[in-house]
C-alpha positions in Angstrom: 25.8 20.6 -2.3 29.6 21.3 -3.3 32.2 21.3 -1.1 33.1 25.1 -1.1 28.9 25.7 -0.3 29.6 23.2 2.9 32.3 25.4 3.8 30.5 29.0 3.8 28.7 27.3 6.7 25.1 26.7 7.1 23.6 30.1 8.5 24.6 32.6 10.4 24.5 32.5 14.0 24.1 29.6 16.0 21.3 27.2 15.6 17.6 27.5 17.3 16.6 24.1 18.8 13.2 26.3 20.2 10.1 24.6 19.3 12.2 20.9 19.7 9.5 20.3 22.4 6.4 21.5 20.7 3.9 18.9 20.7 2.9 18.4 16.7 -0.8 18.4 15.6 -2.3 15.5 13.2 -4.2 16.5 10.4 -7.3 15.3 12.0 -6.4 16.7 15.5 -9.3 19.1 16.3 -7.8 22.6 17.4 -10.2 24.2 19.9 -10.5 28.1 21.6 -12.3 30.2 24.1 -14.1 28.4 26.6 -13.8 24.7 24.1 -10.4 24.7 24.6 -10.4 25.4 28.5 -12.9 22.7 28.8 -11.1 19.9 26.5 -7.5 21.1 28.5 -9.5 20.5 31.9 -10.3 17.1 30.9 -7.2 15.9 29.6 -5.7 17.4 32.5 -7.7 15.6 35.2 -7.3 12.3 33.5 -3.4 12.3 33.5 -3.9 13.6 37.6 -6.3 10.3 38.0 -3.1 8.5 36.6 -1.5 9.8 38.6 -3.3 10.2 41.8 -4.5 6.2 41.5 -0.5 5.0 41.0 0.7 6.7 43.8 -2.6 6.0 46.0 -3.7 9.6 46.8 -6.6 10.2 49.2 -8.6 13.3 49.0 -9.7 12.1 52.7 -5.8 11.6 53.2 -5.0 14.9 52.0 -7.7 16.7 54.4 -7.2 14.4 56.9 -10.7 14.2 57.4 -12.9 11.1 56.7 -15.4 12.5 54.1 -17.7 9.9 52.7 -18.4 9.7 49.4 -14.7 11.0 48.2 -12.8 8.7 46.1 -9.8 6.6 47.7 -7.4 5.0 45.8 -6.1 2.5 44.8 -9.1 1.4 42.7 -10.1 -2.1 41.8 -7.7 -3.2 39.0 -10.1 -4.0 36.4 -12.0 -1.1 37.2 -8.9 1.1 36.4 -8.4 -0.3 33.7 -11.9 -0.2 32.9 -11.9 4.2 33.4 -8.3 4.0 31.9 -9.8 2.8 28.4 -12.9 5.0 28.4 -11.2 8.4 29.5 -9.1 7.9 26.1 -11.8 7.0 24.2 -13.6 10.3 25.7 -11.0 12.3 25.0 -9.9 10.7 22.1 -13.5 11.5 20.4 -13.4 14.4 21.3 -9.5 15.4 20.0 -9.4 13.2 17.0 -12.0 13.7 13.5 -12.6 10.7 11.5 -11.0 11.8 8.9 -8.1 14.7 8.1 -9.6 18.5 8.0 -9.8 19.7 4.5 -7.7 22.8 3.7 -11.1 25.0 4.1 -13.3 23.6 6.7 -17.1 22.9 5.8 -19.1 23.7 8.2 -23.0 25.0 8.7 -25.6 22.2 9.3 -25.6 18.7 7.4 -28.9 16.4 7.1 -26.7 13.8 8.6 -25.9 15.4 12.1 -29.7 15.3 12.3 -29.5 11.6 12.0 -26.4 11.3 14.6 -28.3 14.0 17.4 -30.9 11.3 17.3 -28.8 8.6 17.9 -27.4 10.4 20.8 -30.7 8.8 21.9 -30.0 5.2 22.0 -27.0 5.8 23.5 -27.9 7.8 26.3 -30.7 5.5 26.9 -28.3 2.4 27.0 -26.3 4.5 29.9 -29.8 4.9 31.7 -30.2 1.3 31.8 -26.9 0.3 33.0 -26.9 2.6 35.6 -29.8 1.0 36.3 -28.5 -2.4 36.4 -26.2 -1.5 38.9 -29.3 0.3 41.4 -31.1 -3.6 40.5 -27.6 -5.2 41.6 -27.1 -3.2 44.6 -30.8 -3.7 45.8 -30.2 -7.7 45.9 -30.9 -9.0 42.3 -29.3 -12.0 41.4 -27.2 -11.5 38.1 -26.6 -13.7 35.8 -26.8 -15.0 31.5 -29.4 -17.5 32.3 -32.4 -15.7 33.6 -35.0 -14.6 30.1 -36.0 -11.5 31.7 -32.4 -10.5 32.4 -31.6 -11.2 28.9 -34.1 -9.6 27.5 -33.5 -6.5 29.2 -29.8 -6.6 28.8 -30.4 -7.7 24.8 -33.0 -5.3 23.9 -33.0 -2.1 26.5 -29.0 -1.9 26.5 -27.0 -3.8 24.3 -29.2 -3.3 20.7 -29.2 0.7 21.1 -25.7 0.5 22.4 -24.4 -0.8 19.2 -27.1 0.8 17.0 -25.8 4.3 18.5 -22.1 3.0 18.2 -22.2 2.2 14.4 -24.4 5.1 13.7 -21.5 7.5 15.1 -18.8 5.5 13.1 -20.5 5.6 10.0 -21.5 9.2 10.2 -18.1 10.3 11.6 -16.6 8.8 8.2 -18.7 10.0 6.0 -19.5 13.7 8.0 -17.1 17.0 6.2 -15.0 17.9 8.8 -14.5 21.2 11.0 -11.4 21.7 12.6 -12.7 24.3 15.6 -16.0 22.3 16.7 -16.7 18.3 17.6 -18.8 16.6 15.4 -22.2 15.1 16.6 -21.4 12.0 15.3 -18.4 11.6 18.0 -20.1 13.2 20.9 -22.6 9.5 20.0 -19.1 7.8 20.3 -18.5 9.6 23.4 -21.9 8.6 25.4 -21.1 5.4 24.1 -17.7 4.9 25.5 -19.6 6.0 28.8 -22.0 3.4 28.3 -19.5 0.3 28.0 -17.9 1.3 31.0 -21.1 2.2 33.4 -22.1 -1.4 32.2 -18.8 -3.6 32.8 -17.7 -1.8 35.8 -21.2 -2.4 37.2 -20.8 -6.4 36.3 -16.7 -6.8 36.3 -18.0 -5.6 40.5 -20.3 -8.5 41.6 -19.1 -12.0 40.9 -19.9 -12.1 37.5 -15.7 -11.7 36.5 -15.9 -15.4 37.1 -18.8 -16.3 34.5 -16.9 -14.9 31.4 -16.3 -17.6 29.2 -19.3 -20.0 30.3 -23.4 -20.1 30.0 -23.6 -18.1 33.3 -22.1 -15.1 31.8 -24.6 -12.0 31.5 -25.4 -11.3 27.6 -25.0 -7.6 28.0 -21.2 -8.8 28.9 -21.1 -10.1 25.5 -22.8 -6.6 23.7 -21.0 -4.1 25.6 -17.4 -5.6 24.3 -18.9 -6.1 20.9 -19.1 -1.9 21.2 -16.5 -1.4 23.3 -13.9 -3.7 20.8 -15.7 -1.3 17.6 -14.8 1.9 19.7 -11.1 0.9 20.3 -10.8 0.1 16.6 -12.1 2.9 15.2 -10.1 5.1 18.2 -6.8 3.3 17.0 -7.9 3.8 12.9 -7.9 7.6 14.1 -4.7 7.9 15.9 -2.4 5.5 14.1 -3.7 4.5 11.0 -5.1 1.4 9.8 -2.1 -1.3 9.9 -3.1 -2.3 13.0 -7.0 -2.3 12.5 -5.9 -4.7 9.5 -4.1 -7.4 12.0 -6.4 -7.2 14.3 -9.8 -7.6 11.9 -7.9 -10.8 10.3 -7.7 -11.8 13.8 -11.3 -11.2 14.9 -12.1 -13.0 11.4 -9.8 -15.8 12.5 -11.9 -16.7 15.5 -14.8 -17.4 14.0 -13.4 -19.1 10.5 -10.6 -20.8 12.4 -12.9 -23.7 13.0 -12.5 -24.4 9.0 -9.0 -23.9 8.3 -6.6 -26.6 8.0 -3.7 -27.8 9.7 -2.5 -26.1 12.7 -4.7 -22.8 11.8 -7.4 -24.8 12.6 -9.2 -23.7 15.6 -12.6 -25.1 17.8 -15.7 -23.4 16.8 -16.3 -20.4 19.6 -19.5 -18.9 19.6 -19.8 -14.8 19.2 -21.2 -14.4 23.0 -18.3 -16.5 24.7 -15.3 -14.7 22.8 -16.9 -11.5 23.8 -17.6 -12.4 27.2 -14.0 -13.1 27.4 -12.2 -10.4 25.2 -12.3 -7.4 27.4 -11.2 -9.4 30.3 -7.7 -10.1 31.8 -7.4 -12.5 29.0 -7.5 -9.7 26.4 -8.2 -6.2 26.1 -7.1 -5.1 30.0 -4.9 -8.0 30.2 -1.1 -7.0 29.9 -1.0 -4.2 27.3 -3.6 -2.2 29.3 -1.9 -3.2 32.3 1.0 -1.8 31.3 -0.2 1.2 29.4 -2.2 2.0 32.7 0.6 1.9 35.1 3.7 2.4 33.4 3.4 3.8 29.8 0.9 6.7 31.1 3.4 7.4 33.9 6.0 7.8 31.6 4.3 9.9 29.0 3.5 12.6 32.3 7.3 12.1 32.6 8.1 13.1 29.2 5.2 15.7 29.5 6.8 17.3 32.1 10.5 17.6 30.4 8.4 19.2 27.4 7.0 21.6 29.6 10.3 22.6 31.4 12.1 23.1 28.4 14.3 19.5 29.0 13.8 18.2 26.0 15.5 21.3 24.4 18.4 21.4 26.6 19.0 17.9 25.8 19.5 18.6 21.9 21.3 21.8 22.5 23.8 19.7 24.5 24.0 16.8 21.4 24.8 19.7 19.4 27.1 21.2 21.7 29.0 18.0 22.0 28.7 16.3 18.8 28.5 19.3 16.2 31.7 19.9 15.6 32.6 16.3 14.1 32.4 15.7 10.4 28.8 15.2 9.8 27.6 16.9 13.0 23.9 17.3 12.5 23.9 13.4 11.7 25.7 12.5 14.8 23.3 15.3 16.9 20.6 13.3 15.6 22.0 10.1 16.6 22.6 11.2 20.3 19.0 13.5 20.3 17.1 10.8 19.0 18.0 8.4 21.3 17.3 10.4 23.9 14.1 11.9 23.3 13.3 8.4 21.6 13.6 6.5 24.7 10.5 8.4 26.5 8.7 8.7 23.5 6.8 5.4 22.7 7.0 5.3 19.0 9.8 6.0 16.6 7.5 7.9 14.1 7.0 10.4 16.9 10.0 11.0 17.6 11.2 11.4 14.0 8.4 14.3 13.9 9.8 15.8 17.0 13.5 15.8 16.6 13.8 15.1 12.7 12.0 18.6 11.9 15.0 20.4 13.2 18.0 17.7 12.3 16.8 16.6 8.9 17.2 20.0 7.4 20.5 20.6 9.1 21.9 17.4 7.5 21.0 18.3 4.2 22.4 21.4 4.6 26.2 19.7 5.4 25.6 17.7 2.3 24.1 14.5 3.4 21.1 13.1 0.2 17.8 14.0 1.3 17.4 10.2 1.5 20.2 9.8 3.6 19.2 12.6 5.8 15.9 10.9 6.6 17.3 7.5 6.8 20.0 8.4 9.6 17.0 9.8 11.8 14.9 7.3 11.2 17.4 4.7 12.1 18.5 6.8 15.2 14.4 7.1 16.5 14.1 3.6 16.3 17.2 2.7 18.5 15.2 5.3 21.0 13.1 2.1 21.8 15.8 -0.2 22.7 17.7 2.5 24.8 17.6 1.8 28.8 16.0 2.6 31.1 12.4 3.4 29.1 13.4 1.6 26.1 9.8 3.7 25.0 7.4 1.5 27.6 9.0 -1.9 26.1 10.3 -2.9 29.2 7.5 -2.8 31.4 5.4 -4.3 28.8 8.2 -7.1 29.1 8.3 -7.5 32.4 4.4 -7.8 32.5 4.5 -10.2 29.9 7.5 -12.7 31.6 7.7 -11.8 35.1 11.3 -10.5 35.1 12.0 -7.5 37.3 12.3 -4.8 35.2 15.9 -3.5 36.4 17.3 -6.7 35.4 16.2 -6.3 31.6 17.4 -2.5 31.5 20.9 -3.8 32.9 20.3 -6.5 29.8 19.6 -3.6 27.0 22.6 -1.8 27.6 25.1 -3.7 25.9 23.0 -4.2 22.7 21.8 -0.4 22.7 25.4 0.3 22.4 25.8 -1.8 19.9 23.0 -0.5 17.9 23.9 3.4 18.2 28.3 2.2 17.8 27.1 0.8 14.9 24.8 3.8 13.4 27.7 6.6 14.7 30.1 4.6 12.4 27.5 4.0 9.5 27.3 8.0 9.4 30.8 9.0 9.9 31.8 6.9 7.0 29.1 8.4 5.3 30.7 11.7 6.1 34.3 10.6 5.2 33.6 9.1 1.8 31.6 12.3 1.1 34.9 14.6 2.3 32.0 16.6 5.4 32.9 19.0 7.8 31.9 19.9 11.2 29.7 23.0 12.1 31.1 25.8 13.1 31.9 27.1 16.2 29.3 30.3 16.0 26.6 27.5 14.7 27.0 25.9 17.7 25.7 26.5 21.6 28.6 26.5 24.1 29.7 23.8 25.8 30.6 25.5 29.1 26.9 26.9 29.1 25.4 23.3 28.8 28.0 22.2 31.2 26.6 24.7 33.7 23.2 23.5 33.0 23.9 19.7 33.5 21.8 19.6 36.0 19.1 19.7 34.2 20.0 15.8 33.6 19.0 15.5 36.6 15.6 13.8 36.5 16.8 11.0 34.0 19.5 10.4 37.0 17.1 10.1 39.5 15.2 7.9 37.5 17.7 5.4 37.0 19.2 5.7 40.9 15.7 5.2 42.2 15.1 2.3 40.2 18.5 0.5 41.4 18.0 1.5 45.2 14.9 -1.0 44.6 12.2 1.5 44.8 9.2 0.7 42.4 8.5 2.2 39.0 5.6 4.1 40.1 7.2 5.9 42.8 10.6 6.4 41.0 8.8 7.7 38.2 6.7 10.4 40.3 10.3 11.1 41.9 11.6 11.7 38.4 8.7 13.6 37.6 9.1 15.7 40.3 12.5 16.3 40.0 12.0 18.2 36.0 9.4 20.5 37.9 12.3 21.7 40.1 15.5 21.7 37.6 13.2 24.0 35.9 13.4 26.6 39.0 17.0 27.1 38.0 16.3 28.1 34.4 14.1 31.2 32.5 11.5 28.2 32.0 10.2 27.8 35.4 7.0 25.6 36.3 4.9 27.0 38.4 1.2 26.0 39.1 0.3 27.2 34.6 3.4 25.7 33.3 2.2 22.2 35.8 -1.3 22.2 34.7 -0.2 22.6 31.1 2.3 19.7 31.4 -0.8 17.5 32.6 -3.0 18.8 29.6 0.2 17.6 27.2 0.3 14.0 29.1 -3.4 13.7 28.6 -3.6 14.2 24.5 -0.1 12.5 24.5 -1.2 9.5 25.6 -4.8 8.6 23.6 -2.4 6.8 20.7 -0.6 4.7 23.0 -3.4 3.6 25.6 -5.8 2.9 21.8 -2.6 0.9 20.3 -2.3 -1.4 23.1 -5.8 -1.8 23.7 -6.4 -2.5 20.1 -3.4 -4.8 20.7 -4.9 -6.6 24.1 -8.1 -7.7 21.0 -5.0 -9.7 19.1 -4.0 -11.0 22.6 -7.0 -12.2 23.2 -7.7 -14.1 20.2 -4.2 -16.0 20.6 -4.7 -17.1 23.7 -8.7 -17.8 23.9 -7.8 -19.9 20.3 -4.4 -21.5 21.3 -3.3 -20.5 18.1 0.0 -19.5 19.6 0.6 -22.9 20.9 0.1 -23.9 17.8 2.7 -21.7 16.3 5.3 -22.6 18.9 5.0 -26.6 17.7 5.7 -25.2 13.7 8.3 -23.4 15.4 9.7 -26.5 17.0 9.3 -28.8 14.1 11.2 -26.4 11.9 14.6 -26.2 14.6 14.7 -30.4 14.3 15.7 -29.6 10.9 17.4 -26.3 11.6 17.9 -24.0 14.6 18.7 -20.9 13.3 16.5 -21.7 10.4 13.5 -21.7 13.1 15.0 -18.0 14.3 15.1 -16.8 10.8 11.4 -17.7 10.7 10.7 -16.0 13.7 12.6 -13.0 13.1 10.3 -12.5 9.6 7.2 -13.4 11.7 7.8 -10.8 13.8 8.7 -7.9 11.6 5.6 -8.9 9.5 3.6 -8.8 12.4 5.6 -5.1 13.7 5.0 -3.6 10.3 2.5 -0.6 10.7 2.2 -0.9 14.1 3.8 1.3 17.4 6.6 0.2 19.1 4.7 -1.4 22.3 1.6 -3.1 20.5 4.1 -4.9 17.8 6.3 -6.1 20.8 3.0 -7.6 22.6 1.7 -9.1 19.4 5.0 -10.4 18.7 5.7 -11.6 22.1 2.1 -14.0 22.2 2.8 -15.4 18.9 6.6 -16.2 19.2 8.1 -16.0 22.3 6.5 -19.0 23.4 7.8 -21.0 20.7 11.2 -19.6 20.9 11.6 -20.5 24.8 9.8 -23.9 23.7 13.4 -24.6 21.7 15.1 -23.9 25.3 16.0 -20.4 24.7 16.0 -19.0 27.7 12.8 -16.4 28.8 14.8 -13.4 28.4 16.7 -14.2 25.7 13.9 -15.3 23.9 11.8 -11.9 24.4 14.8 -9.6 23.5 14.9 -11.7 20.0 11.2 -10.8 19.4 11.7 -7.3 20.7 14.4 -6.5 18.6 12.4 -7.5 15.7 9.3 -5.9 17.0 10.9 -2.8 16.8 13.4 -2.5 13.6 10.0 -3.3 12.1 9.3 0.5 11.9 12.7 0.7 9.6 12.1 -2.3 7.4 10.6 -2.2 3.8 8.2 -2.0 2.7 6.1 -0.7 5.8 8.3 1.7 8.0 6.6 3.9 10.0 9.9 5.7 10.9 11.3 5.6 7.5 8.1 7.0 5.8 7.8 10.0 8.8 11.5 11.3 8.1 10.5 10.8 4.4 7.6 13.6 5.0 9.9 15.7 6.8 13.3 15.5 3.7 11.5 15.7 1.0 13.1 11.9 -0.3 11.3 8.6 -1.4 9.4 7.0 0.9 10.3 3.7 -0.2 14.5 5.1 -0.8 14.2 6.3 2.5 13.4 2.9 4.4 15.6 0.6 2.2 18.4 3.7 3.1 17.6 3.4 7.0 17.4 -0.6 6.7 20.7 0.2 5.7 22.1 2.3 8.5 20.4 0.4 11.0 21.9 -3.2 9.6 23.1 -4.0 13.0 19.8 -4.3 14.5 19.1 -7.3 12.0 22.1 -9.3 13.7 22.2 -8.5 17.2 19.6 -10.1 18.1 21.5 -13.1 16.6 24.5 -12.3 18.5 23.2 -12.3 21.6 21.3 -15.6 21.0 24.4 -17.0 20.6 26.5 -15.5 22.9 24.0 -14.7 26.0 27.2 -12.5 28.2 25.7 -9.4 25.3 22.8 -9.5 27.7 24.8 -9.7 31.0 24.6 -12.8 31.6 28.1 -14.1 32.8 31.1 -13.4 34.8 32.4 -9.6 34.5 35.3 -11.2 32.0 32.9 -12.9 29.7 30.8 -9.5 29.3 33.3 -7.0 28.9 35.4 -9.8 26.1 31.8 -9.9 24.6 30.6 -6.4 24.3 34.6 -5.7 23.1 34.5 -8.2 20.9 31.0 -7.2 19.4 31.6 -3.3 18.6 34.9 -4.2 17.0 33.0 -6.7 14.9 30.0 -3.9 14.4 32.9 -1.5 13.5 33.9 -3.5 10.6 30.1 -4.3 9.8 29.7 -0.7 9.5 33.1 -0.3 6.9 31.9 -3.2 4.9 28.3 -1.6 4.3 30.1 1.5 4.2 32.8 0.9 2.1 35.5 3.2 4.3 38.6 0.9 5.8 41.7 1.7 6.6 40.9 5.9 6.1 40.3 5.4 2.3 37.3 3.6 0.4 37.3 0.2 0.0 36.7 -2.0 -2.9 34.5 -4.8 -3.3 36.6 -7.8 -2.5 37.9 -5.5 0.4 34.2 -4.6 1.7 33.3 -8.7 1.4 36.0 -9.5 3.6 35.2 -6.7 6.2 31.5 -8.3 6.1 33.2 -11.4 6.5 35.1 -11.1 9.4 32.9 -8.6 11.5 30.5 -12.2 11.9 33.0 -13.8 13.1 33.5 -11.2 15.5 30.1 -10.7 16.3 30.1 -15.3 16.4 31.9 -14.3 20.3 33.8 -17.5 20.4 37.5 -17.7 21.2 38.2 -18.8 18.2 36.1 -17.2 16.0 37.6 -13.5 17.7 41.1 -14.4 16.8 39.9 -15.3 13.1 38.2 -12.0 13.0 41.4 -10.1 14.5 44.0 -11.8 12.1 41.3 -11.2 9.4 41.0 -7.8 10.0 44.6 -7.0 10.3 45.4 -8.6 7.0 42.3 -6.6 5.6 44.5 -3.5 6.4 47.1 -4.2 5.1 45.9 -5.3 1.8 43.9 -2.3 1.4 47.1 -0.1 2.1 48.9 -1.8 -0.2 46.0 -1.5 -3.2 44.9 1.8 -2.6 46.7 4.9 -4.2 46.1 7.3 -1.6 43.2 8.3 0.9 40.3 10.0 0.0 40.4 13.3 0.0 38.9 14.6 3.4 
């Protein structure tokens, strides 16, 4: 685009963010009507008000305030929340999600193989039968247990074998079945008896002693078959909902169990039998141990959250106000981006997901300033991923944190501030130089939405606000959660958007579908878990990781910064993190670095993972949505989002980044460390003193931003003087500025 077709502006009239909160449909997302539809809504509904009721510890009877027997009370059991919290996505998830994408014209009419799967809906309605009637056998008396032969037999033969029979059937079918769009396959209502079969069975055991058998000769063999199913429906849920990256890592780990025995060195692993990993696996030591814990509790309260902003209109108020307050700079759209993303990023757990949902409206607009289609896609790419380091959500990485290390979870939001800063500093100067070098303008005022009008509607902040306050008056997450979620039901009252009983019903229908790929993710996840800790393989690691810092510290951190964006590549935001945090946390804190510390580093990692070549998520989304290079696209957003790479880095070395220190050290620190960012940016850039730079020039702003970004006393007055005499040399070589 020349610079005269910048000028004439992009269109007329001021932008239209409407549709910003529109939820966006996969191309295997089944899209239902009539009385489908009301029925499908009416169960993803009730399964977010379960969340919700459960969490908050609703009574029906407390609500009457009469003791009816037979009503639920909550809080339930743990495990048997967890338990419903898996199968209800799974349900839903079958239902919802095809095995494979919808052709452009569906094929529908009968197929000789639905015939096959409507008699597998046999077996797996049987299997359900029989663990229901387990329980009746339990209740009378029986005693339970994996040694009895007529127990085994039963639980072998009448429930486990047609359980998995019907399970693979539906798979298979489901793969190789053509698709309609408008009706459910018979293949995935199997998958959905099935689903209801696992769970009849282990909530039935997981209730009598039995919890305490996993792992040994006393633990019931149908313990063993239903999480042989119930691991195959969690893999093929997550294959459906977020592609096949993480079914990969986590079939090399289900491989690893039982080859690990024959590997050498410290890969090698004791030979476990089938039935005592499975006992095991979808316990507290796996699948609902802390990724299910936390996508049970906090993640699902957080997507009704972010459900509930969709459904008042929030979501578009907030990029109306970026645009409102960042338009006008050279560049706008880019900068909207930066500030919309991060926004919308930190509810939203995955930066793919938000590049779909913001990106569709700022990617065009950059292009349309004059930004490369490449560059268009890379800036919000970069800008959704810092979404999941941004406090307080930091996209459900926090609470997966403090699950995982015990920290209170306002202490490690007060700790991501000063490196989310540092992150979006450093993008806002990566695109404004962007925009100088390329001589951008502003939008216009008419392209714009008023400032005064989203002044007067500031308010509408309001529920982030009481978010955040609750949290520091020391109330829990839960409650301050339901507070915030509250609180966007009744901003809305004050605008044309107004939830009333529809609009509230709706918002739990969104918070249902919204949250199948995150609850599958981490459960999936919770299987990789598993196998670290049942094998001790991430022991193992830890010592590698130790031998390698007697030779070299940051040599060891190098390693286990590439360990964990390998092991982040493909994969959501939340179930990289907890993969990441099994297999290299513990070795990191094993070299002394401190619990925190230590988990940001992998974090970090976890999460720039979705921006770093040659798998990025983020990268490939925005790629979709600009029309670029997929592979241009993520080395250009590697690029932007270069800062991400050394933070981690910075605050290993200099631990006030994360708060901890005297008020003097944090504020020299986090002063110190956006100054040295800022020149980071020019050197990548190649924009210093208001004029490009050259080579030699760029190397030494490279140069003296690490020192900077080093934190020491020292090091800060050799990035200072540095700096200065990098000005001063460029003024003296340079002709003139650049145009503007």
């Amino acid at each position: 685009m020349t610079h005269d077709a910048q000028q004439d502006g992009l269109s007329d009239g001021p932008i239209n963010v409407e549709g910003v909160d529109d939820e966006p449909v996969e191309h295997n997302r089944r899209m239902f009507e009539g009385r489908a539809y009301l029925a499908i809504a009416a169960i993803s509904g009730l399964y977010a008000i379960f969340h919700m009721a459960v969490l908050n510890g609703w009574s029906i009877n407390a609500w009457t305030g009469v003791d009816i027997p037979g009503l639920p009370v909550f809080p339930m059991e743990t495990w048997n929340f967890r338990i419903v919290h898996i199968a209800g996505a799974l349900i839903l998830g079958f239902l919802l999600y095809s095995a494979r994408a919808f052709p452009d014209q569906d094929k529908g009419g009968r197929h000789p193989l639905d015939i096959v799967a409507y008699l597998a809906l046999i077996p797996a309605f049987y299997a359900c039968y029989i663990a229901m009637g387990f329980a009746n056998q339990i209740a009378g008396g029986v005693m339970w247990n994996g040694i009895d032969p007529g127990i085994r037999t039963a639980e072998t033969w009448h429930y486990g074998a047609p359980l998995i029979a019907a399970t693979a059937i539906g798979i298979v079918i489901g793969w190789l079945r053509p698709r309609v769009r408008g009706s459910i396959a018979a293949a995935d209502l199997v998958l959905v008896v099935c689903s209801v079969g696992v769970a009849i069975y282990l909530i039935t055991i997981f209730g009598t002693l039995m919890r305490n058998a996993t792992g040994t000769p006393f633990a019931p063999i149908g313990m063993s078959l239903a999480a042989v199913a119930g691991t195959a429906l969690i893999m093929e849920m997550t294959r459906r909902v977020a592609g096949l990256a993480l079914i990969v890592i986590a079939g090399i780990f289900l491989v690893y169990v039982f080859v690990g025995d024959l590997l050498p060195g410290f890969l090698n692993a004791p030979d476990i039998a089938w039935q005592r990993f499975f006992s095991q696996v979808y316990t507290d030591a796996g699948i609902l141990g802390p990724t299910t814990a936390v996508s049970s509790t906090y993640i699902i309260l957080f997507i009704i959250f972010a459900a509930f902003l969709q459904a008042s209109k929030v979501g578009e108020y907030f990029v109306n106000f970026a645009f409102a307050a960042a338009g006008r700079a050279r560049g706008g759209p880019a900068k909207v981006s930066i500030f919309a993303s991060g926004l919308m990023g930190m509810i939203n757990g995955t930066s793919a997901g938000n590049v779909v949902a913001t990106g569709s409206l700022t990617i065009p607009l950059m292009k349309k300033v004059g930004y490369k289609p490449t560059t268009a896609g890379a800036v919000e790419a970069a800008a959704s991923t810092g979404g999941q380091i941004m406090p307080p959500i930091m996209g459900a990485g926090a609470f997966i944190m403090a699950e995982i290390t015990g920290i209170p979870y306002t202490d490690i939001a007060i700790a991501a501030i000063i490196p989310a800063v540092l992150y979006f500093v450093s993008v806002y100067f990566m695109v404004d130089f962007e925009a100088a070098k390329l001589g951008m303008r502003g939008m216009r005022e008419d392209e714009l939405p008023k400032f005064r009008d989203m002044v007067r509607r500031v308010f509408l902040f309001l529920p982030i606000v009481i978010l955040i306050a609750a949290l520091f008056m020391g109330y829990s997450v839960i409650r301050a959660g339901t507070l915030a979620t509250a609180a966007a039901a009744v901003v809305s009252w004050f605008t044309p958007y107004r939830m009333g009983l529809k609009s509230i019903a709706k918002a739990f229908e969104l918070a249902g579908i919204m949250s199948i790929q995150i609850i599958a993710v981490c459960a999936c996840a919770g299987i990789i878990v598993g196998v670290i800790s049942l094998t001790g393989v991430g022991a193992r690691f830890s010592s590698v990781l130790l031998s390698i810092a007697d030779a070299n510290q940051l040599l060891a951190l190098f390693f286990a910064m590439c360990i964990s964006i390998l092991l982040g590549m493909g994969m959501p935001t939340t179930a990289a993190y907890a993969v990441a945090a099994s297999v290299v946390a513990p070795g990191l804190i094993q070299l002394g670095i401190p619990a925190l510390t230590a988990h940001f580093f992998v974090f970090y990692f976890a999460v720039v993972s979705a921006i770093t070549p040659p798998v990025a998520l983020a990268s490939y989304a925005a790629a979709g949505i600009s029309g670029a290079n997929p592979m241009a696209t993520s080395v250009a957003s590697f690029k932007i989002g270069i800062s991400a790479f050394i933070v981690p880095f910075m605050f290993f070395y200099n631990s006030a980044l994360l708060m901890d220190g005297t008020w003097f050290e944090v504020f020299r620190a986090a002063a110190t460390a956006i100054f040295g960012v800022y020149l980071l940016s020019s050197g990548v850039q190649g924009w210093w003193a208001a004029r490009k730079a050259n080579w030699p020039i760029r190397g030494g702003l490279i140069i003296v931003a690490l020192f900077m970004i080093e934190g020491g006393l020292v090091s800060d007055l050799i990035g200072i003087g540095g700096a200065v005499a990098l000005f001063f040399l460029s003024r003296a070589t340079s002709a003139k500025p650049a145009a503007p």
